[in-house]
Legacy VTK file of the C-alpha trace (Angstrom):
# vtk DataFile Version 3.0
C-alpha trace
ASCII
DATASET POLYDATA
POINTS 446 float
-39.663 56.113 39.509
-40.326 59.788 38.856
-41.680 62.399 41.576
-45.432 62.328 42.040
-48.319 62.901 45.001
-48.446 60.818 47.685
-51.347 58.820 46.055
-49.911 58.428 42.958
-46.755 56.529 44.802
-48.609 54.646 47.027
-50.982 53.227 43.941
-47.751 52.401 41.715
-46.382 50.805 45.081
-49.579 48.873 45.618
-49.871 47.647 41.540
-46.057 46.541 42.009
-46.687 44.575 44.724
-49.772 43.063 43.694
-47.909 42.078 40.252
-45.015 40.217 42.425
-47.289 38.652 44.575
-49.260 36.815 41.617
-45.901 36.264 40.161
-44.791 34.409 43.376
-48.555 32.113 43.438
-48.362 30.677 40.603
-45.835 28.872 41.393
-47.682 26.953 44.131
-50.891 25.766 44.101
-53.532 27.300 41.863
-55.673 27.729 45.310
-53.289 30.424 46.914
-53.865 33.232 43.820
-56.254 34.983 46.321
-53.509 35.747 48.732
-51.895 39.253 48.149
-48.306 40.259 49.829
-47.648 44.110 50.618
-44.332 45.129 51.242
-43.693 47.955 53.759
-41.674 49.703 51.379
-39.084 49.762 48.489
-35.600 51.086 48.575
-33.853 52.865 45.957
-31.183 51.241 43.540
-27.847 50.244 44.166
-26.741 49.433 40.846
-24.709 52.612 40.739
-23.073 52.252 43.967
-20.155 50.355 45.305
-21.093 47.146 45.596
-21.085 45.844 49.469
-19.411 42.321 48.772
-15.939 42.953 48.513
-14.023 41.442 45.501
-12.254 38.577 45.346
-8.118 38.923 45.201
-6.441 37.255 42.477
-2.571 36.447 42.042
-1.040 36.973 38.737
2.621 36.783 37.000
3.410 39.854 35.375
6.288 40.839 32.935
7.918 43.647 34.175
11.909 44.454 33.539
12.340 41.076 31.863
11.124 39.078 34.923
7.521 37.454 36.134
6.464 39.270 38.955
3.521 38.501 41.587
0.531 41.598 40.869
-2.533 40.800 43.335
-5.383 42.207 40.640
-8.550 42.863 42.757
-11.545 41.403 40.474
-15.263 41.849 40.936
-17.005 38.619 39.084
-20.510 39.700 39.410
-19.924 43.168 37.601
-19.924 42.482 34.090
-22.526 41.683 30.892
-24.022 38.785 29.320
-22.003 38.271 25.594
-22.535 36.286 22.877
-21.205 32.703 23.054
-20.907 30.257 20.529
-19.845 26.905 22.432
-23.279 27.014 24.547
-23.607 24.802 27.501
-21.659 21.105 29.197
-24.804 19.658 28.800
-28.988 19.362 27.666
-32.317 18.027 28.322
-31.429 14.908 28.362
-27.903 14.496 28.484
-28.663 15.046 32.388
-30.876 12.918 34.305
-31.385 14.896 37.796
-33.251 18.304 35.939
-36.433 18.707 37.662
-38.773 18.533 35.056
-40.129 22.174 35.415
-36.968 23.657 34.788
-36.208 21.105 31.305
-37.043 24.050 29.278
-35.695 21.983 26.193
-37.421 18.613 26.633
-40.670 20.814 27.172
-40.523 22.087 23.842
-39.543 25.461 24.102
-38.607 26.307 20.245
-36.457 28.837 20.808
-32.131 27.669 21.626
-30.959 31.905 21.969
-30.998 31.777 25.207
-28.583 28.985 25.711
-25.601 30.977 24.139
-24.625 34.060 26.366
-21.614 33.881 28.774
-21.216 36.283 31.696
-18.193 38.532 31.148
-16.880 40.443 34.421
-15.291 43.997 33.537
-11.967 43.465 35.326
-11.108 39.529 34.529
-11.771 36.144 32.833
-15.058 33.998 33.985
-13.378 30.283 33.178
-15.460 27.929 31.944
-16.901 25.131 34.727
-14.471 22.518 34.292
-15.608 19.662 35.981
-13.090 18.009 36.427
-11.451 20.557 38.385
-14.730 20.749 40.584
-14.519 17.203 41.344
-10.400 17.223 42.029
-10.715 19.863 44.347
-13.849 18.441 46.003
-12.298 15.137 46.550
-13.590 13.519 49.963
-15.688 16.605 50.575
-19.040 17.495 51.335
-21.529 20.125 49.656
-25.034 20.982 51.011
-27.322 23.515 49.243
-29.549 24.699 51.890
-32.822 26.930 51.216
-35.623 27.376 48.679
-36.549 26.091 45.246
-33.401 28.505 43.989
-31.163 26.529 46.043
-32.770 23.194 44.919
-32.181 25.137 41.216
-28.734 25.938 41.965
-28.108 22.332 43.337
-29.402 21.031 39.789
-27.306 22.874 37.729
-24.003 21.482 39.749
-25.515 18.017 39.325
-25.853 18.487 35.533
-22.048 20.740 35.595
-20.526 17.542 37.263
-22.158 14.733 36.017
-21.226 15.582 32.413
-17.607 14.062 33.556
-18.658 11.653 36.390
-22.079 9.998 37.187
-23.415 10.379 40.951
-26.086 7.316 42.516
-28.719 9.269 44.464
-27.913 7.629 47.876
-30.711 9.455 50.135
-34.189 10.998 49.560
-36.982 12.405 52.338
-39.729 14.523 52.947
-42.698 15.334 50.323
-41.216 16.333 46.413
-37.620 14.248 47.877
-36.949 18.190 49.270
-33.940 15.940 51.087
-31.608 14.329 48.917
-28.396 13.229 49.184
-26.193 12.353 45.778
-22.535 10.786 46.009
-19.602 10.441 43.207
-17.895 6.910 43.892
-15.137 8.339 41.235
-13.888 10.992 43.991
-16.126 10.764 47.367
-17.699 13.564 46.734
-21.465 14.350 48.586
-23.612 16.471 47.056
-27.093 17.529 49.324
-30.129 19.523 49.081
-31.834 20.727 52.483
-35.038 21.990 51.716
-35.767 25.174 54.403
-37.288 28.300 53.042
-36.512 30.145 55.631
-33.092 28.599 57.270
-35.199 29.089 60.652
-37.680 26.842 62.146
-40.653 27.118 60.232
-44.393 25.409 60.520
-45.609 26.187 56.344
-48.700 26.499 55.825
-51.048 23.683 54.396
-54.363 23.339 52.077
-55.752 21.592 55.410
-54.812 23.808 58.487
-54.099 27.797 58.916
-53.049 29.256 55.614
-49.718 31.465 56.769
-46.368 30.695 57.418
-44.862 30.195 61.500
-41.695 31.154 61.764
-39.599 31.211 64.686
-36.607 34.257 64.259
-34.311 32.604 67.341
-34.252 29.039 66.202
-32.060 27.772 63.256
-33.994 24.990 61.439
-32.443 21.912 63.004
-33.242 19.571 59.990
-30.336 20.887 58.535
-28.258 22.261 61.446
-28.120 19.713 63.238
-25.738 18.028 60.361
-23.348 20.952 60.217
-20.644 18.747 61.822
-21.099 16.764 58.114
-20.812 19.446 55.816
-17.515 21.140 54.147
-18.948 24.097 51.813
-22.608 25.411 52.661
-24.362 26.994 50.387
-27.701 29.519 51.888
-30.557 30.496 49.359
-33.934 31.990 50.230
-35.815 35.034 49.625
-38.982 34.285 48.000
-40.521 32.453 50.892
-40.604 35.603 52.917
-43.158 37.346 50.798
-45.533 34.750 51.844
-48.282 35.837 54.689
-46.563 34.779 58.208
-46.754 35.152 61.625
-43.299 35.913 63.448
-41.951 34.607 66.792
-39.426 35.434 69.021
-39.056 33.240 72.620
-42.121 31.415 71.601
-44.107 35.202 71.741
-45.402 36.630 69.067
-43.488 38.905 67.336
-45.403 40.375 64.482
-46.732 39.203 61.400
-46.970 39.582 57.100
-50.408 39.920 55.961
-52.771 38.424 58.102
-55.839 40.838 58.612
-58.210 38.948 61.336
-55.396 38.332 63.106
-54.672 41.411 65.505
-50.452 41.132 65.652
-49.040 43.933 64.383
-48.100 44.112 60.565
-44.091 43.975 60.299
-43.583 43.499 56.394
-40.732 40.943 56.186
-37.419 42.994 55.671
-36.146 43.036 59.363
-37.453 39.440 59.865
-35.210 38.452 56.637
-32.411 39.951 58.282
-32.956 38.248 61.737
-33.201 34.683 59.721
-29.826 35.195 58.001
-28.654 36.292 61.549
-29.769 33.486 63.766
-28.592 31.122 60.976
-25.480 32.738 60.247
-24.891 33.251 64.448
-25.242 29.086 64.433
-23.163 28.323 62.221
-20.074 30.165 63.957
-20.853 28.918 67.236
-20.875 25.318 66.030
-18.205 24.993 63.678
-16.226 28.511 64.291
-13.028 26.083 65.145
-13.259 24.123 62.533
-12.393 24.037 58.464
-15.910 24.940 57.089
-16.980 27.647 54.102
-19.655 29.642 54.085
-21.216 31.036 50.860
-24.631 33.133 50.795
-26.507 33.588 47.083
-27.664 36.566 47.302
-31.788 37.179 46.138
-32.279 36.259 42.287
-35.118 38.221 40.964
-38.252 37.351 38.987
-39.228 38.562 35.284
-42.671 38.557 35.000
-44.460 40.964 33.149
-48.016 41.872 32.856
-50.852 42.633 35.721
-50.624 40.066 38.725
-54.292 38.480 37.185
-53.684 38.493 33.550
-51.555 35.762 33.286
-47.960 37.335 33.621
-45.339 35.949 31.518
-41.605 36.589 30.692
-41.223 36.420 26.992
-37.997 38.093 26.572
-35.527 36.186 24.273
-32.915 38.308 24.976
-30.853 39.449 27.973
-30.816 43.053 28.970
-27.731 44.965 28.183
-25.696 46.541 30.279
-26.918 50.026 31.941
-30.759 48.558 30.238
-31.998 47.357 33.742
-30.579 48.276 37.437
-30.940 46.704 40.761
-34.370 48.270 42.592
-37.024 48.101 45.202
-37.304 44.892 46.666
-34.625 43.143 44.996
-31.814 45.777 45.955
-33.355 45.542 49.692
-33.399 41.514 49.711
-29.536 41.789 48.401
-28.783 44.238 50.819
-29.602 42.259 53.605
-28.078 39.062 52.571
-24.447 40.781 52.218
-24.757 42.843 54.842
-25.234 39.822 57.445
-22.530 38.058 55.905
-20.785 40.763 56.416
-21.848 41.093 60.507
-20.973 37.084 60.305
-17.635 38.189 59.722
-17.323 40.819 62.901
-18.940 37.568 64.863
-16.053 35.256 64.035
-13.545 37.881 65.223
-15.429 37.807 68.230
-15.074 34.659 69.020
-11.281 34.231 68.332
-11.225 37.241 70.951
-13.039 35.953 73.220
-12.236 32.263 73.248
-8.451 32.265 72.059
-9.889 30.375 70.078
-8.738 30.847 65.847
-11.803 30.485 63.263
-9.505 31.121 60.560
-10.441 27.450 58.855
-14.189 29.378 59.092
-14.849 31.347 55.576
-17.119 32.820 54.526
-17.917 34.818 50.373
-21.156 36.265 49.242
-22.005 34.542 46.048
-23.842 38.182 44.957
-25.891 37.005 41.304
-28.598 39.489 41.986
-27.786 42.146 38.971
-26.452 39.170 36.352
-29.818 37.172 37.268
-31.806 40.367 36.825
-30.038 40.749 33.407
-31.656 37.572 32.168
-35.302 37.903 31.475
-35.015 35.112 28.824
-33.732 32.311 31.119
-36.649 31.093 32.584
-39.438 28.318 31.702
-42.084 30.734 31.355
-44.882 28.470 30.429
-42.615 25.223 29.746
-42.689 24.457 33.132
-45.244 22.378 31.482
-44.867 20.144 28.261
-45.623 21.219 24.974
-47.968 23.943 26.340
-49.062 25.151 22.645
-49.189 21.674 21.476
-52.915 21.663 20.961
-53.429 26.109 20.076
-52.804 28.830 22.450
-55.608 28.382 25.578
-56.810 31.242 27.483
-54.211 31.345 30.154
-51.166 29.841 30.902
-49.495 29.406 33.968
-45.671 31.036 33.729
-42.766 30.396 35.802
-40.792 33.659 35.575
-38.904 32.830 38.868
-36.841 29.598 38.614
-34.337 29.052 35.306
-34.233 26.619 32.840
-31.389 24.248 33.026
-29.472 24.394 31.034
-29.747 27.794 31.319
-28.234 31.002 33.316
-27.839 29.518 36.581
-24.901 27.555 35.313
-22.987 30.302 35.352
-23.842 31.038 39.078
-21.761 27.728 39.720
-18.604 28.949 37.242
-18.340 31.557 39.579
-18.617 28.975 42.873
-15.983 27.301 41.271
-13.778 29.967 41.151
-14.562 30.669 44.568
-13.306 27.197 45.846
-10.253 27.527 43.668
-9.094 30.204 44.521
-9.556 29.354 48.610
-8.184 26.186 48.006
-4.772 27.513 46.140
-4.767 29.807 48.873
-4.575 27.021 51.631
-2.474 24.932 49.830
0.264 27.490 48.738
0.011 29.556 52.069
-1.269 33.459 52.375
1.721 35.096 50.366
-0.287 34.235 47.371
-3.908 35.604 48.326
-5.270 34.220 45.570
-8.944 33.442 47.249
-10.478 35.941 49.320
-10.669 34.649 52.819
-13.450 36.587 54.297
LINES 1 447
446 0 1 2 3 4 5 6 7 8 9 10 11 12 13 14 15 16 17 18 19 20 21 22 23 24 25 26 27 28 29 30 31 32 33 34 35 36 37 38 39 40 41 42 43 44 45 46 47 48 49 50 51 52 53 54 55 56 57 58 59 60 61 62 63 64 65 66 67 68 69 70 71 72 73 74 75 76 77 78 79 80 81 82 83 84 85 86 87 88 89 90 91 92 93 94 95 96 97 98 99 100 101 102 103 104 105 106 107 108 109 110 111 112 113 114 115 116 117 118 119 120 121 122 123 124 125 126 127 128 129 130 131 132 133 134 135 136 137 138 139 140 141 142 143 144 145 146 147 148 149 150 151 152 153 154 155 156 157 158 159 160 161 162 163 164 165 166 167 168 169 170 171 172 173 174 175 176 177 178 179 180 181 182 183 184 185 186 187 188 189 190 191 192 193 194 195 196 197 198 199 200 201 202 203 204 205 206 207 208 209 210 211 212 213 214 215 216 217 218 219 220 221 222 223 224 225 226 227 228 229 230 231 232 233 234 235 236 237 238 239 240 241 242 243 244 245 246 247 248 249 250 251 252 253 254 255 256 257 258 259 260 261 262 263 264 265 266 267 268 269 270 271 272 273 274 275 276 277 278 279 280 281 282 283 284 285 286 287 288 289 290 291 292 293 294 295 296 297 298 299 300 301 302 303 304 305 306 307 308 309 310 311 312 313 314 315 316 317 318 319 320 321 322 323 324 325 326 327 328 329 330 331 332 333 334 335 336 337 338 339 340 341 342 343 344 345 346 347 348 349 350 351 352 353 354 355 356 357 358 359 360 361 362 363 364 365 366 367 368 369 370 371 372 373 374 375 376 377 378 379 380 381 382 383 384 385 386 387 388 389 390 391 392 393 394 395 396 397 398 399 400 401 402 403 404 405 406 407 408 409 410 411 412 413 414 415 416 417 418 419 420 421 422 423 424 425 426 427 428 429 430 431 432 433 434 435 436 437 438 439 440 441 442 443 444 445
């Protein structure tokens, strides 16, 4: 953003934030559009900087003086491009049966297949394809909870259809309005997969079309609807973000703390950065104390931005059919700041758990925890998401007025497949690393 008055920033600042906020609404009930979100602030970019997640090691054999040598190669999977790819993806519309049906771009109509053939390529090594098969072997008897938002629900999906291309799951359990609680299991290698719907990881009251019309959220108390199961779970996996733009009041010790856009209201406006941060640390602060001594991993998505484009009440839409290339788009405002955060409480997560071996004698080294950082390759696909076939055959009878456009979620199949490649490799390499002992660092152990 170039130098200007005062004025002049604060109006861009204000038309930005209007345009996200309509991009967020229309997502959710046509009744919220009148609700507007105003950020405090925006940050500057970070795609030029070094990024805060550190990168994963990898062992490799070498030729060097006629004999295979060990080289640890340090390799940074979410710094790369989107290329061309010709095999496209495991699986489609219909070859999977668990795509929600807002996010079945394909069986919605959508005419164009472009966006289905681009593979992430990181600068410094090899993205393998997923290979479930490998997923499932090294998953065996283990189990995997996606805890969050509608991204973690859309992450969750993509696994399902990744997986189930090799080995068919029986939904076992399902609660709570939309089945935001469910509970899949492979017979072939007793392996649970869950969703936990909580938008904000802490207790939280949503808001409803029939009582107050902003979010409750209380900053000290971890959302016990999935906590309180953490003694189940082998590999958690935290997504939010896009929750926390919606108008809340905060509490801390059952005072108020603050609040996001409630005029009317007299608390104090706080914007939602610092109360994104406290969520992430109460949850992440939880999780240590409760299963610090025992075998668990950790993995936080970072924020996955939106693509709409157009003003926040004329029917913003994403028609891209293309990614960006590389160096096209950085990392900015809100989404660098939302990133930020996430990484940099992992990162205080980390400090936590060497606390509490100090403190306790007791080790957490069976506790890891790996940012999952998909911010700049999300950001890089304009062209992945429903757009308006989050309906079916929206053109079917002309072009109407408006159409309603998702521009947040992603078509599955789509470019959050590639978010689980790179969980795979995650788990491999942590699980070569336990099995062959620490000489080989070949998985990052955080």
């Amino acid at each position: 953003m170039g130098m200007g008055s005062p004025n002049s920033l604060k109006d861009q600042s204000r038309s930005f934030t209007k345009l996200r906020s309509w991009a967020l609404y229309t997502l959710f009930p046509l009744t919220l559009l009148h609700l507007y979100f105003y950020p405090l602030h925006l940050t500057h970019s970070f795609s030029n900087q070094t990024p805060l997640h550190k990168p994963l090691v990898i062992s490799a054999q070498v030729l060097k003086r006629g004999e295979f040598k060990e080289k640890q190669i340090s390799c940074d999977y979410f710094n790369g491009k989107w290329v061309r790819d010709k095999a496209g993806p495991l699986y489609n519309g219909t070859s999977c049966s668990t795509i929600k049906d807002g996010q079945n771009c394909l069986s919605h109509g959508r005419p164009d297949k472009g966006y289905l053939f681009w593979r992430w390529k990181p600068k410094q090594c090899r993205l393998p394809r997923f290979k479930p098969s490998t997923f499932l072997s090294l998953l065996e008897n283990k189990h995997v909870a996606f805890v969050g938002d509608s991204m973690a629900r859309n992450q969750l999906e993509s696994l399902l259809c990744l997986v189930s291309s090799a080995s068919s799951p029986d939904l076992v359990y399902r609660s709570g309005d939309d089945n935001k609680f469910r509970r899949w299991h492979f017979p072939s290698h007793n392996l649970n997969i869950s969703v936990y719907w909580s938008p904000f990881l802490v207790k939280g009251i949503e808001k409803s079309d029939t009582g107050f019309d902003h979010n409750k959220l209380y900053l000290d108390s971890v959302d016990e609807r999935w906590a309180s199961e953490l003694d189940q779970i082998d590999i958690l996996v935290l997504s939010v973000g896009h929750w926390f733009l919606h108008p809340a009041v905060y509490y801390e010790k059952e005072s108020v703390l603050g609040c996001h856009y409630c005029p009317g209201q007299n608390h104090s406006e706080i914007g939602f950065y610092d109360v994104y941060r406290k969520a992430f640390n109460t949850t992440l602060k939880a999780v240590i104390d409760r299963r610090g001594g025992d075998g668990m991993d950790v993995i936080v998505t970072t924020f996955s931005p939106s693509h709409f484009e157009g003003e926040w009440d004329k029917a913003g839409a994403c028609p891209k059919k293309k990614p960006y290339k590389d160096g096209e788009k950085v990392v900015e405002g809100m989404d660098a700041e939302m990133r930020k955060i996430g990484v940099e409480e992992l990162e205080g997560a980390i400090a936590r758990k060497k606390e509490l071996e100090m403190g306790t004698g007791k080790t957490a080294a069976g506790l890891r925890l790996q940012v999952l950082d998909v911010t700049k390759l999300a950001l890089m696909r304009p062209d992945g998401h429903p757009g308006p076939y989050m309906y079916p055959f929206p053109f079917a009878n002309g072009v109407p007025e408006r159409v309603q456009n998702d521009c947040v979620h992603w078509c599955l199949p789509g470019p959050i497949d590639t978010w689980n490649e790179i969980l795979l490799e995650v788990i491999r390499r942590w699980e070569t690393h336990s099995r062959y002992g620490s000489k080989m660092k070949v998985g990052r152990r955080l």
